[in-house]
BAFI-3210 file (N, C-alpha, C; in Angstrom, 3 decimals, decimal comma, padded with zeros to 6 digits):
// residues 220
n [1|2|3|4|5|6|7|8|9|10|11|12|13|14|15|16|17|18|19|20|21|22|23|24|25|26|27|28|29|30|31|32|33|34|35|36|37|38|39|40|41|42|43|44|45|46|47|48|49|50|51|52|53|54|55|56|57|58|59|60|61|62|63|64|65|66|67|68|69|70|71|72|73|74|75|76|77|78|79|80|81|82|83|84|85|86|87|88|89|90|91|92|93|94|95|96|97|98|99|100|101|102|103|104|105|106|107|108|109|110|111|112|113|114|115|116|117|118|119|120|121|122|123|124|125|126|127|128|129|130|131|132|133|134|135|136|137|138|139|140|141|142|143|144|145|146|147|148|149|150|151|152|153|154|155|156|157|158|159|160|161|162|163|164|165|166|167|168|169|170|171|172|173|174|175|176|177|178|179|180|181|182|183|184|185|186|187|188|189|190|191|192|193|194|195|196|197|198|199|200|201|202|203|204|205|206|207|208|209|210|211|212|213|214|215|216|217|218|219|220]
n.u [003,801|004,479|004,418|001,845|000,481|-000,022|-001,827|-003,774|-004,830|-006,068|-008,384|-009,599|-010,512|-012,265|-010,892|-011,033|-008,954|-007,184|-008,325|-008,584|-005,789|-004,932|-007,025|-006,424|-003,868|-004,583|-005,721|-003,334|-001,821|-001,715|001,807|004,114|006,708|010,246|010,119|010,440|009,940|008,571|008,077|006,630|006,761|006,414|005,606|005,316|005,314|002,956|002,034|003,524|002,935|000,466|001,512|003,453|001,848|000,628|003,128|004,882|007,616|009,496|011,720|011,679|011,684|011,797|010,837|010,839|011,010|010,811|012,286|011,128|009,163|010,365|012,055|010,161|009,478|012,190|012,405|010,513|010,981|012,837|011,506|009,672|009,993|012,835|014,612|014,297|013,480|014,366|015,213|015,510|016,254|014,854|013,394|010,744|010,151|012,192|014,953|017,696|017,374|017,473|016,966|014,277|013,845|012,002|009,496|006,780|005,389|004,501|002,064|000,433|-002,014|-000,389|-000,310|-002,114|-000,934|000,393|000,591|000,042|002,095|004,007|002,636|003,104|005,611|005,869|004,332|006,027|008,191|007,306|007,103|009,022|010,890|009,754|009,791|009,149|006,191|005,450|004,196|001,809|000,315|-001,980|-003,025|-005,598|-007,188|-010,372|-012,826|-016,152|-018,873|-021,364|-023,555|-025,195|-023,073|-020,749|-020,930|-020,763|-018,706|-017,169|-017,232|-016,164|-013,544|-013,002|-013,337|-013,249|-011,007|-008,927|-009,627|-009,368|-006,700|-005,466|-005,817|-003,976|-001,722|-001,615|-001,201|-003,489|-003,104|-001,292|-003,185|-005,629|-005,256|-005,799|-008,528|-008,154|-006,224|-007,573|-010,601|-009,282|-007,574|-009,551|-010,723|-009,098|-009,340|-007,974|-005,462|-005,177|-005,470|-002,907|-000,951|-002,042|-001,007|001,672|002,070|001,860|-000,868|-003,528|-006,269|-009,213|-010,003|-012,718|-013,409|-015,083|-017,651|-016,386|-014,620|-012,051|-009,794|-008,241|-005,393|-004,676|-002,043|-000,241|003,002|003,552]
n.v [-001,061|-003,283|-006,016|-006,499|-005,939|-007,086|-009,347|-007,684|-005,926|-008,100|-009,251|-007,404|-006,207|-007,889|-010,177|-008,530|-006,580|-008,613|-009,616|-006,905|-006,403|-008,238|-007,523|-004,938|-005,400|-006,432|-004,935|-004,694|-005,990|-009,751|-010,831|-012,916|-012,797|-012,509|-009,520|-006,146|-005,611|-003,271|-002,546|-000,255|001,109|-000,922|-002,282|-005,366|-007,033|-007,530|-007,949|-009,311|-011,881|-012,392|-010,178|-011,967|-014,024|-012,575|-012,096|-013,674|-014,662|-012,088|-010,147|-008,973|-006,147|-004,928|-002,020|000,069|002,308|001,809|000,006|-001,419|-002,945|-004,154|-005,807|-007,986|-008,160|-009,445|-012,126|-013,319|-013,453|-014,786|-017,484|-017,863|-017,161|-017,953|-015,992|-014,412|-011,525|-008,294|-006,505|-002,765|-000,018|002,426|005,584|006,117|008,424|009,949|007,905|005,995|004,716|003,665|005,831|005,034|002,097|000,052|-002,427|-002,124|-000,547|-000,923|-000,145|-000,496|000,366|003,124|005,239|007,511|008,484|010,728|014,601|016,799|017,837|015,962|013,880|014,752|014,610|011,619|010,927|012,072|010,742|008,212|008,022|008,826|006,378|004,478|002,751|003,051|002,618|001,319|000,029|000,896|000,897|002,087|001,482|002,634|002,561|004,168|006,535|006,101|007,119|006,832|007,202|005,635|003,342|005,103|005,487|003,296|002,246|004,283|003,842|001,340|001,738|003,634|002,866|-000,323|-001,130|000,254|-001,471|-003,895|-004,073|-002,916|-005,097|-007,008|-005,568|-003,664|-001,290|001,003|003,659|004,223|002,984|004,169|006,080|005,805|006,144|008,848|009,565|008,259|009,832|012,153|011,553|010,960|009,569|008,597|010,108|012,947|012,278|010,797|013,284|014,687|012,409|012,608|015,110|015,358|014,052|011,463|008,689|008,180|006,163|005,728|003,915|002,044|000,181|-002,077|000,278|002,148|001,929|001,378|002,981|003,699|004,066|003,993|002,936|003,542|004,791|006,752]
n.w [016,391|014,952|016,219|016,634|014,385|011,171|012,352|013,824|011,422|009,405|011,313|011,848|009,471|008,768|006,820|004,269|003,516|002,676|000,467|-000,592|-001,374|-003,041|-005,487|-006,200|-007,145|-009,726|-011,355|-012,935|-015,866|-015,973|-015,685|-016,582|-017,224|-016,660|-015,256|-013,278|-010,404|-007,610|-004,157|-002,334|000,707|002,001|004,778|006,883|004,220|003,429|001,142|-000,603|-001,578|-003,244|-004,914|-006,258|-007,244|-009,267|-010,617|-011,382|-011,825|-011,134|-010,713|-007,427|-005,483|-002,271|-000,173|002,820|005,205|008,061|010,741|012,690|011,511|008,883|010,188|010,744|008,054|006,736|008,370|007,167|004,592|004,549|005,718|004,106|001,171|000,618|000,958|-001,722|-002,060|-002,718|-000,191|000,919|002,993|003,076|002,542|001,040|000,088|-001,022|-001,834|-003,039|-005,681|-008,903|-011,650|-013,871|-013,119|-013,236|-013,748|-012,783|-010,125|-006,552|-004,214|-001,250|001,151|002,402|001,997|003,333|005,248|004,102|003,504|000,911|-000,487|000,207|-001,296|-003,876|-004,340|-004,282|-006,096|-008,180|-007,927|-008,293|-011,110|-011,753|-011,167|-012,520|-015,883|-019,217|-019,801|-018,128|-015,345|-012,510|-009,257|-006,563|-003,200|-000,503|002,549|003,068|003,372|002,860|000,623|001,188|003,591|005,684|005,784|005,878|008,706|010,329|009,251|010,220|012,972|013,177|012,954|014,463|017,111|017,196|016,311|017,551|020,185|019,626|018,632|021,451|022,906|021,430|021,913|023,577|024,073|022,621|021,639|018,679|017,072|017,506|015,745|013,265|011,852|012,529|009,946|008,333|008,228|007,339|004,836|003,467|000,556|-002,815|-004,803|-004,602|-005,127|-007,378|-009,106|-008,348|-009,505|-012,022|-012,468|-012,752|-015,125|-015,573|-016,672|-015,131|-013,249|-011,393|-008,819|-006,721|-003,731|-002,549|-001,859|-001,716|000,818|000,472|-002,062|-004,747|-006,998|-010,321|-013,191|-016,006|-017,517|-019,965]
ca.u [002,657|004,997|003,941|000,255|000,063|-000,887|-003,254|-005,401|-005,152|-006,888|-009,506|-010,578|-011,147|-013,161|-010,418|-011,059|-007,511|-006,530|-009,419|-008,182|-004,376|-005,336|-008,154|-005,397|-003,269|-005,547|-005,745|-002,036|-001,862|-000,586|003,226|005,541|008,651|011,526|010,048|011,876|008,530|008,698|006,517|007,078|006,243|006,154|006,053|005,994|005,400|002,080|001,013|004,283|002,048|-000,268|002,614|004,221|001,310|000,807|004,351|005,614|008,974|009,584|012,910|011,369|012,429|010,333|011,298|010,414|012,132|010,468|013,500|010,389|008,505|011,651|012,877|009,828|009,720|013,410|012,287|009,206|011,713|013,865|011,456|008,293|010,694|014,270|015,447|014,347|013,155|015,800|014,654|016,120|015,677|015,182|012,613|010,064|009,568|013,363|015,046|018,774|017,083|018,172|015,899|013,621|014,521|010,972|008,066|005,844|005,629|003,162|002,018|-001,103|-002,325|000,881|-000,933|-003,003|-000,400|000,666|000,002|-000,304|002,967|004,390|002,345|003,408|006,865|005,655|004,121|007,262|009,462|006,656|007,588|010,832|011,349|009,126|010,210|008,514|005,436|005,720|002,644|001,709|-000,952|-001,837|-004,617|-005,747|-008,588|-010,864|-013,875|-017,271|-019,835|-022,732|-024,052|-024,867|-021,737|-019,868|-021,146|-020,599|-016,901|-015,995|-017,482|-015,178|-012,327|-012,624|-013,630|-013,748|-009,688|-008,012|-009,815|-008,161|-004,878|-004,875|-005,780|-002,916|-000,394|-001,823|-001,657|-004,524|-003,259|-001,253|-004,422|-006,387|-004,820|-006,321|-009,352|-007,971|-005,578|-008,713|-010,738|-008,511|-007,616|-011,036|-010,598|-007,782|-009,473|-006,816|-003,969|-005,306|-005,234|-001,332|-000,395|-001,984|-000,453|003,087|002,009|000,970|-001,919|-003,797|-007,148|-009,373|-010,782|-013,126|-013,854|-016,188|-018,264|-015,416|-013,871|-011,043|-010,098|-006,949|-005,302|-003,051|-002,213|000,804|003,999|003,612]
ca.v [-001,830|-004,188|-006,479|-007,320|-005,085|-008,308|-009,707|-006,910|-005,804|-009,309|-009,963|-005,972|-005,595|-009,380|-010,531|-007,681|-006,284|-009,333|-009,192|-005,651|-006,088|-009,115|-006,980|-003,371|-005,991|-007,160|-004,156|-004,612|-007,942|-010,401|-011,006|-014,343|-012,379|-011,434|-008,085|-005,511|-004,631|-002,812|-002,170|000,728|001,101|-002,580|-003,234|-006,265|-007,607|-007,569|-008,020|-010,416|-013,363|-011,785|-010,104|-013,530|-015,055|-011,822|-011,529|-015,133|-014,510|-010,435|-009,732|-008,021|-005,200|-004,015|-000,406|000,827|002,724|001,144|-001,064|-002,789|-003,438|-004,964|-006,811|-009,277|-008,517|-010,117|-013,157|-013,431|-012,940|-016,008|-018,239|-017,869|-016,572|-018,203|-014,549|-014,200|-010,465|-007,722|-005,905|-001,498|000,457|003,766|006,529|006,084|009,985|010,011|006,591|006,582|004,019|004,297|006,123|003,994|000,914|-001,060|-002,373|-002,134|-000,063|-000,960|000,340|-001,022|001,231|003,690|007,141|007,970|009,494|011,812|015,155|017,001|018,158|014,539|013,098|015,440|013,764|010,508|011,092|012,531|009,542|006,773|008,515|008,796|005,243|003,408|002,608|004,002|001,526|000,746|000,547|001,316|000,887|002,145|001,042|002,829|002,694|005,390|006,777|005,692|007,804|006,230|007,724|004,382|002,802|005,673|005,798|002,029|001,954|005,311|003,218|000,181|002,425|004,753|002,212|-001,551|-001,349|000,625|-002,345|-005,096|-003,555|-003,364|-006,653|-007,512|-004,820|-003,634|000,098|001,390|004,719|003,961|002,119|005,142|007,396|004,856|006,931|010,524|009,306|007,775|011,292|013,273|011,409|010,717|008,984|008,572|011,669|014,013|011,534|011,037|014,548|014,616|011,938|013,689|016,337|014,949|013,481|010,178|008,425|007,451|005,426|005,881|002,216|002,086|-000,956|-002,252|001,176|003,181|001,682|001,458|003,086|003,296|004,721|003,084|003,406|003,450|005,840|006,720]
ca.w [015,910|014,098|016,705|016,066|012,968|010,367|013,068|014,086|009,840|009,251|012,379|012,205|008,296|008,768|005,695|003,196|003,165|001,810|-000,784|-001,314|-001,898|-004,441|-006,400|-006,600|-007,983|-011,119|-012,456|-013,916|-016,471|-015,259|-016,397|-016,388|-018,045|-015,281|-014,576|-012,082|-009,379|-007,019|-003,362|-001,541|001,990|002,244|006,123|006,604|003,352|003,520|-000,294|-001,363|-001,666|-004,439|-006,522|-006,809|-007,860|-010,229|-011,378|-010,218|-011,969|-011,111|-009,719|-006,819|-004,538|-001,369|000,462|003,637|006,727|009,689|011,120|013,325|010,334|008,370|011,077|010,458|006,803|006,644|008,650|006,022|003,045|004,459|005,772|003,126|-000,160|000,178|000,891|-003,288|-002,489|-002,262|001,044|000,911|004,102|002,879|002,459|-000,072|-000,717|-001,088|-002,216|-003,859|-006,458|-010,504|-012,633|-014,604|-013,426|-012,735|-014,899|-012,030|-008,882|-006,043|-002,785|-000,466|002,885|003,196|001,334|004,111|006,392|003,382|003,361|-000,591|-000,883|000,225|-002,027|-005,213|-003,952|-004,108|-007,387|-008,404|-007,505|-008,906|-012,265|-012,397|-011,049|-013,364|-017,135|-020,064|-020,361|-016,724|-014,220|-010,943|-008,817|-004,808|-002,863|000,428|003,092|002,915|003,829|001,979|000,203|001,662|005,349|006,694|005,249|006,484|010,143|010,586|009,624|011,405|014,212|013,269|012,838|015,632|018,538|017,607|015,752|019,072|021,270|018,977|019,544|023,372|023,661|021,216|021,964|025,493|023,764|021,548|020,860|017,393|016,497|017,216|014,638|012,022|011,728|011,944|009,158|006,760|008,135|006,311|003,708|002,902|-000,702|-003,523|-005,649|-004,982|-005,368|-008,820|-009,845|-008,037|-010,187|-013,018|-012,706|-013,136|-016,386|-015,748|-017,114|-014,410|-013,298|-010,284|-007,988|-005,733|-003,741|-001,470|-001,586|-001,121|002,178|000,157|-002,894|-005,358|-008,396|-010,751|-014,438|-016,940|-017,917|-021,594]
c.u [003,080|004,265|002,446|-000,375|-000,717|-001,953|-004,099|-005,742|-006,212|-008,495|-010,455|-010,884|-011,971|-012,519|-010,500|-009,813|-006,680|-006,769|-008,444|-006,956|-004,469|-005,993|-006,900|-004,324|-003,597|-005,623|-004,787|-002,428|-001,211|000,788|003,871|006,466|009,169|011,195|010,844|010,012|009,418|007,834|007,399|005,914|005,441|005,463|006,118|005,729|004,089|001,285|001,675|003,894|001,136|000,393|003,284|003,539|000,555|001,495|005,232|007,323|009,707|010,806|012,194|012,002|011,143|011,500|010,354|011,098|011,814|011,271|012,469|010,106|009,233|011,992|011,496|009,549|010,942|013,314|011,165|010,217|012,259|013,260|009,992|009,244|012,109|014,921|015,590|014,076|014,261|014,971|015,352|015,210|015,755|013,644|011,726|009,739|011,665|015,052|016,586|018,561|017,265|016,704|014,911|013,876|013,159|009,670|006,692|005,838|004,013|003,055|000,952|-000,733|-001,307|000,253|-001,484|-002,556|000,567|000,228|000,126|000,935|003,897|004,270|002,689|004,856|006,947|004,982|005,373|008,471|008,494|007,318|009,039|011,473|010,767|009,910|009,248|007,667|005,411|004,508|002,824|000,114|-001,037|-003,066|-004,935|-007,302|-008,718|-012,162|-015,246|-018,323|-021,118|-022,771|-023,820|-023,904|-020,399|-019,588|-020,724|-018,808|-016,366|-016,677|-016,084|-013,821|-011,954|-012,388|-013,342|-011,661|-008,940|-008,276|-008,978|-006,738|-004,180|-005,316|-004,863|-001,835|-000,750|-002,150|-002,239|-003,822|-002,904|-002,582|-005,371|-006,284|-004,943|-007,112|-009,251|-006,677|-006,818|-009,616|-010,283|-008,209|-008,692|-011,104|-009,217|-008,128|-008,177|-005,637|-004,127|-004,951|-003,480|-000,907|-000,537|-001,051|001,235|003,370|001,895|-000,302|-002,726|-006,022|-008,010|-010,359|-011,708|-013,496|-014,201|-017,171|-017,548|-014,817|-012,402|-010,801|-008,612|-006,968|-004,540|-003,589|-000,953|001,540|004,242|005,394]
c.v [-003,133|-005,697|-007,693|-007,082|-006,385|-008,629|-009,440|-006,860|-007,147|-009,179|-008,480|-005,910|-006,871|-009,914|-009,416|-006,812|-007,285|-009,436|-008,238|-005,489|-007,464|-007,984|-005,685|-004,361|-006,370|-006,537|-003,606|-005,752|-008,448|-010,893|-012,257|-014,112|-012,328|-010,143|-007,668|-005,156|-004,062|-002,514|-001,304|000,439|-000,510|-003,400|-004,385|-007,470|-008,654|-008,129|-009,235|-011,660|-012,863|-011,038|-011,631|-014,082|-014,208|-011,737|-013,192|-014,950|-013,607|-011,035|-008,547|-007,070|-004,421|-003,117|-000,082|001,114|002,382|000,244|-002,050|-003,592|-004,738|-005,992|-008,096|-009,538|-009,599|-011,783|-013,799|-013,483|-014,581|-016,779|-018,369|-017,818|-016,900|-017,035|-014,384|-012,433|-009,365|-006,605|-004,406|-001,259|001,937|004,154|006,615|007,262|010,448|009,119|007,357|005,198|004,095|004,512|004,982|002,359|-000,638|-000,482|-001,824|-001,637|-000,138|-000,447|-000,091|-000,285|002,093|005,205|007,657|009,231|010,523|012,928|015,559|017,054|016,461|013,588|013,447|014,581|011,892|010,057|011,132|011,270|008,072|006,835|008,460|007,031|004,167|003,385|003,284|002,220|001,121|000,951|000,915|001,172|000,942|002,502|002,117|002,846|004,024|005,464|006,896|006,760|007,905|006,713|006,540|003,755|003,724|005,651|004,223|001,922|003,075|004,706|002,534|000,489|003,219|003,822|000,714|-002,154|-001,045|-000,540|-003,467|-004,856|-003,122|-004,475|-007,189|-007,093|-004,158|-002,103|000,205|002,727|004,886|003,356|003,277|005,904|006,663|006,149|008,300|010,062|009,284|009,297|012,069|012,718|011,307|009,827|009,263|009,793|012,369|013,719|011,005|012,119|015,092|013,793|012,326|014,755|016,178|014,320|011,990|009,956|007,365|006,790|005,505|004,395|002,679|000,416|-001,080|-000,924|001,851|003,279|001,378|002,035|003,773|004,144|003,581|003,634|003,033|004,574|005,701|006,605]
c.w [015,241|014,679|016,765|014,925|012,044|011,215|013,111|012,426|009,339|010,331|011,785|010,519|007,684|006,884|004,472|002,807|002,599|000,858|-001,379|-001,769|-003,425|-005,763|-006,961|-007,675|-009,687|-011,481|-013,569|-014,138|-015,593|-016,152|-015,912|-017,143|-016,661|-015,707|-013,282|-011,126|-008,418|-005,809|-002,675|-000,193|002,611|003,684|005,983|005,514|002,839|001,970|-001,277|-001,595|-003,047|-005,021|-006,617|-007,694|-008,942|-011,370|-010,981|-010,795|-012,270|-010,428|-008,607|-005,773|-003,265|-000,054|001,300|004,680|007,965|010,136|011,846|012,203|009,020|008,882|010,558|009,043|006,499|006,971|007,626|005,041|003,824|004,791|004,762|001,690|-000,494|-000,090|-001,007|-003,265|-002,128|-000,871|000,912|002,316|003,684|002,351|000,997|-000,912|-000,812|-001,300|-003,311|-005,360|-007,888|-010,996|-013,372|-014,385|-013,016|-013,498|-013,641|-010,723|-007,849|-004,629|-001,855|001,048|002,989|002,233|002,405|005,040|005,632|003,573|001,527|-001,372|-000,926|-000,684|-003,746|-005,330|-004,707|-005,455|-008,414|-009,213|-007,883|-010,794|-012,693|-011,885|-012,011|-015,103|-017,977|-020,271|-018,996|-016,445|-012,945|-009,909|-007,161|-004,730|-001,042|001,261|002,813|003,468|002,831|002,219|001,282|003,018|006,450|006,739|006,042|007,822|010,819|010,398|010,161|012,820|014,495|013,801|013,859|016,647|018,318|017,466|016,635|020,096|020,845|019,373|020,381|023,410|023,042|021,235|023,009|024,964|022,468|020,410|019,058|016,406|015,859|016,413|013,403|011,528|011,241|010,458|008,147|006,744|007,376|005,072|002,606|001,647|-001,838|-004,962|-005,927|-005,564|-006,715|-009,632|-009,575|-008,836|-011,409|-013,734|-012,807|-014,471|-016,686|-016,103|-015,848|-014,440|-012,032|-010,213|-006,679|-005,042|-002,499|-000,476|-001,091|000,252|001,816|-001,446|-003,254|-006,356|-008,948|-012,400|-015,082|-016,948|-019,240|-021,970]
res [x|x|x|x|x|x|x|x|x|x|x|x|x|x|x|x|x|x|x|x|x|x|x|x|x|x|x|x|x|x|x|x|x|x|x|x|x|x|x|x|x|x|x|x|x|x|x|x|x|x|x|x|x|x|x|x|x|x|x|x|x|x|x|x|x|x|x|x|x|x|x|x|x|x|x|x|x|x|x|x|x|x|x|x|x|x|x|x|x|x|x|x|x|x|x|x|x|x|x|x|x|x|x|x|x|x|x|x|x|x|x|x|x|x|x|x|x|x|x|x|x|x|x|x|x|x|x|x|x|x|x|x|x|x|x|x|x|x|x|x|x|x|x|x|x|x|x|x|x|x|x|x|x|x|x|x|x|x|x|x|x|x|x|x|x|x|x|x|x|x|x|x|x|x|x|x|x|x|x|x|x|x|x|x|x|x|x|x|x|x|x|x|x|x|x|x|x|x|x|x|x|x|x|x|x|x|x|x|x|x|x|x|x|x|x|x|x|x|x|x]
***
């Protein structure tokens, strides 16, 4: 998907994923110390434009194992960032990263294809990587309350997002597993009560009637 991934993400959510990785952002201050951030499951570096202008002078670090995904992160890091971000290729539910070593840990769209236990993981490893006083905050699509609201984007999502991405990647099917991904995940509820339950202090977002919706919070 590395391919057309940004493209279709833009045309098919008519700009609101850009909205939405700005807005998940705002709910940490904003900082101009040298902070340590952090984005997990970065592809390709999808949100590094709004932590900059968050955190404009973070030492940042962005983690993910997709070698496609990287490959144009890397070219994004050197010709947008003067290669300023440190790029890791390694496993976000499993990372050889130092304990506590970041004020701020962020994530946008990569919860979905969790299942509970994954995400206890992922909970797990937000905790033990953040500092004491640290934040965090992860945003994901989801599936909205509302009937009409609902029936309209499992339209979008089922049928209009697989057509975008055969006409820009010739195959739909990755596309198609948008849907059964947001299906199941349905909302960031549970992944509240998982972070909970590790002893974080967390926060639940909803935004734009629950077509996308987030946690985030602090490490006492």
């Amino acid at each position: 998907m590395s391919s057309s991934y940004e493209r279709v993400n833009y045309i098919t959510s008519f700009g609101f994923s850009i909205r939405w990785r700005k807005q998940f952002l705002k709910v940490i201050p904003k900082n101009l110390n040298n902070i340590s951030v952090l984005d997990l499951m970065t592809g390709m570096g999808e949100i590094w434009h709004p932590v900059k202008n968050q955190f404009p002078n973070c030492s940042f670090t962005a983690l993910d194992f997709s070698d496609s995904m990287l490959e144009k992160a890397r070219i994004k890091n050197q010709k947008q960032f003067n290669d300023s971000i440190h790029i890791v290729n390694q496993d976000a539910l499993n990372s050889n990263l130092k304990n506590e070593s970041y004020d701020v840990i962020l994530s946008a769209f990569g919860l979905k294809t969790f299942n509970n236990s994954q995400l206890e993981k992922l909970a797990f490893e937000t905790k033990r990587l953040l500092k004491s006083g640290g934040f965090f905050s992860f945003i994901e699509v989801s599936e909205p309350n509302n009937i009409l609201l609902k029936k309209i984007f499992k339209f979008h999502l089922k049928y209009t997002v697989p057509i975008s991405g055969k006409l820009l990647l010739g195959n739909p099917q990755e596309y198609r597993m948008l849907w059964k991904y947001t299906k199941a995940y349905k909302n960031s509820i549970t992944v509240k009560k998982i972070f909970e339950d590790t002893g974080l202090n967390v926060n639940y977002h909803s935004y734009f009637g629950g077509c996308a919706t987030g946690i985030s919070g602090v490490k006492q």
